[in-house]
Phi, psi and omega in degrees: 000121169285357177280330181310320153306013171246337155309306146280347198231340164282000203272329164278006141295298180321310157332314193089014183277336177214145186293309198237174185168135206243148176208155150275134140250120162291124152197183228269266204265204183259300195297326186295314182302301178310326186288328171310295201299338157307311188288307170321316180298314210282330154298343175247347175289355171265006170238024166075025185229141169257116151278141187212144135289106200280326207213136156237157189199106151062045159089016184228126198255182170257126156256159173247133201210113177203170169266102149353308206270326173292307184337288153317316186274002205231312193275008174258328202301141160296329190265002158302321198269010171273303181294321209303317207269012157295352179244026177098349178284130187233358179202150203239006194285165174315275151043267181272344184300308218287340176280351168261351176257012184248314169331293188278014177266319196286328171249046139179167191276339170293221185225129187303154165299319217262351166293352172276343170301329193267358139302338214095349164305135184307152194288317190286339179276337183280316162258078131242291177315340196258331144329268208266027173047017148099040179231166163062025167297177187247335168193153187225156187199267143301310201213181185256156207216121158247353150243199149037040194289339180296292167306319173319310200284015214248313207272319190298290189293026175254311183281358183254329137337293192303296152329277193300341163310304184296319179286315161346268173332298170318298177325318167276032172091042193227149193253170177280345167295294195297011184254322195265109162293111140338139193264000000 
């Protein structure tokens, strides 16, 4: 089931606490994923949140579960669209952003560095990472952190705050629309 997994690994998105959040899911066909992914789409648009599969592999997709609207406001910033377009981005729309970003995902096997902008990650952590080949951090949690360490950790224990509040609920019967702060 996919909401147990918008539970665990989404949930300071669901919040409105963060724009994006990323999961592996396994599943049995092509035609089962897609019916998920619908059902999904179709149920969260009114809270403003997007599902999209950027990668399948061997019956395991990546889903990207995100709010759009931040996404956009994040990806208009200039120095974002200044780093993005050391990697090829040539349109800043959500859109065509998240079809270059299922692109590079796809013609390799890791993960592009530049996927952090689209979690929501500081701009400055993202080439602190890709600068020190993912070394010499000052603390790591969600992401690995070369600035700003104090606020990070406070942003780390909001979002893990934020989980465990949700799985608590979920566990008691509250479905994920009723969990989803509307944008």
């Amino acid at each position: 089931m996919m909401d147990r997994y918008l539970v665990q690994h989404c949930s300071p998105t669901l919040a409105s606490l963060k724009t994006a959040n990323l999961f592996t899911y396994s599943y049995e066909n092509d035609s089962a994923l897609q019916l998920q992914m619908e059902y999904w789409n179709r149920e969260m648009a009114e809270k403003g949140i997007s599902l999209l599969v950027l990668r399948k592999h061997e019956h395991k997709a990546l889903i990207y579960v995100c709010r759009k609207s931040r996404l956009e406001e994040n990806l208009k910033k200039p120095e974002i669209m200044q780093f993005l377009s050391d990697y090829g981005y040539r349109n800043f729309q959500v859109d065509d952003a998240l079809k270059r970003l299922s692109f590079r995902l796809s013609s390799q096997d890791g993960f592009p560095h530049e996927i952090g902008i689209f979690l929501d990650y500081p701009l400055g952590d993202v080439i602190g990472f890709i600068q020190n080949a993912g070394q010499n951090y000052k603390c790591a949690g969600c992401w690995k952190v070369y600035c700003n360490e104090c606020d990070t950790i406070k942003t780390f224990a909001k979002y893990k705050k934020c989980r465990d509040i949700y799985t608590r609920l979920w566990s008691q019967g509250k479905n994920i629309l009723q969990l989803t702060v509307a944008a």
